[in-house]
C-alpha positions in Angstrom: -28.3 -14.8 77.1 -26.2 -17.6 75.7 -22.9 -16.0 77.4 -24.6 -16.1 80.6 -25.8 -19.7 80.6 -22.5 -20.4 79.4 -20.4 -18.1 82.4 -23.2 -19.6 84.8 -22.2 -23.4 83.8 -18.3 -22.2 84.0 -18.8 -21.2 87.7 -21.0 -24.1 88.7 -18.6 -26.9 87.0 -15.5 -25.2 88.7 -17.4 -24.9 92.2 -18.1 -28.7 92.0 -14.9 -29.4 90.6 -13.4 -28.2 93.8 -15.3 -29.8 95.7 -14.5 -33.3 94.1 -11.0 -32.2 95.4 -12.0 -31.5 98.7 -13.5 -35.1 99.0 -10.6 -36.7 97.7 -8.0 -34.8 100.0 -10.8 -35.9 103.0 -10.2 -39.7 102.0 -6.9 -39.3 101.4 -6.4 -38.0 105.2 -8.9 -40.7 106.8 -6.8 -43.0 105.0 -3.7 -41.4 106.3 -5.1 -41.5 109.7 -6.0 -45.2 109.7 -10.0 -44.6 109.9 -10.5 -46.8 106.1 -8.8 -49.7 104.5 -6.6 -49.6 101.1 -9.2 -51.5 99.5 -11.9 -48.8 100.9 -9.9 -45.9 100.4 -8.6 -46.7 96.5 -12.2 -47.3 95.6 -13.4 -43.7 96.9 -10.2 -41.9 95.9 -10.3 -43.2 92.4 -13.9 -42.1 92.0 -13.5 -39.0 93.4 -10.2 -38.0 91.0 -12.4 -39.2 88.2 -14.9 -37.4 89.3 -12.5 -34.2 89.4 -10.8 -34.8 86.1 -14.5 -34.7 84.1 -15.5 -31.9 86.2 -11.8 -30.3 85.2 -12.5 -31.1 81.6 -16.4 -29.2 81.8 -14.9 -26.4 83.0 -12.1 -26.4 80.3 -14.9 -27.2 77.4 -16.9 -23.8 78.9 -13.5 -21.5 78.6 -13.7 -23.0 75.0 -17.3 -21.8 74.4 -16.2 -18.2 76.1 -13.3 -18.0 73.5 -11.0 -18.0 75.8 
């Protein structure tokens, strides 16, 4: 049961982990497009790749749990 909870947590930190991405490639092209500021656009893209980075790092920790 412990396996599961742990394969369960895996998928669900990599599915939000992806879609921290997502969000950050979004800002990136709204700023690319002209539709937010620098100021606008470094505040949301930093929180989003920080975001993605501890997301990235749950999903590492639960490979360690599986003993992979």
């Amino acid at each position: 049961m412990l396996r599961r909870g742990r394969q369960r947590l895996a998928r669900i930190c990599a599915a939000v982990r992806l879609e921290a991405e997502a969000q950050s490639e979004e800002v990136s092209e709204r700023f690319c497009d002209g539709e937010i500021g620098v100021a606008d656009f470094e505040d949301q893209f930093q929180r989003l790749r920080r975001l993605y980075h501890q997301r990235q790092a749950c999903v590492e920790l639960s490979g360690v749990w599986q003993g992979r």
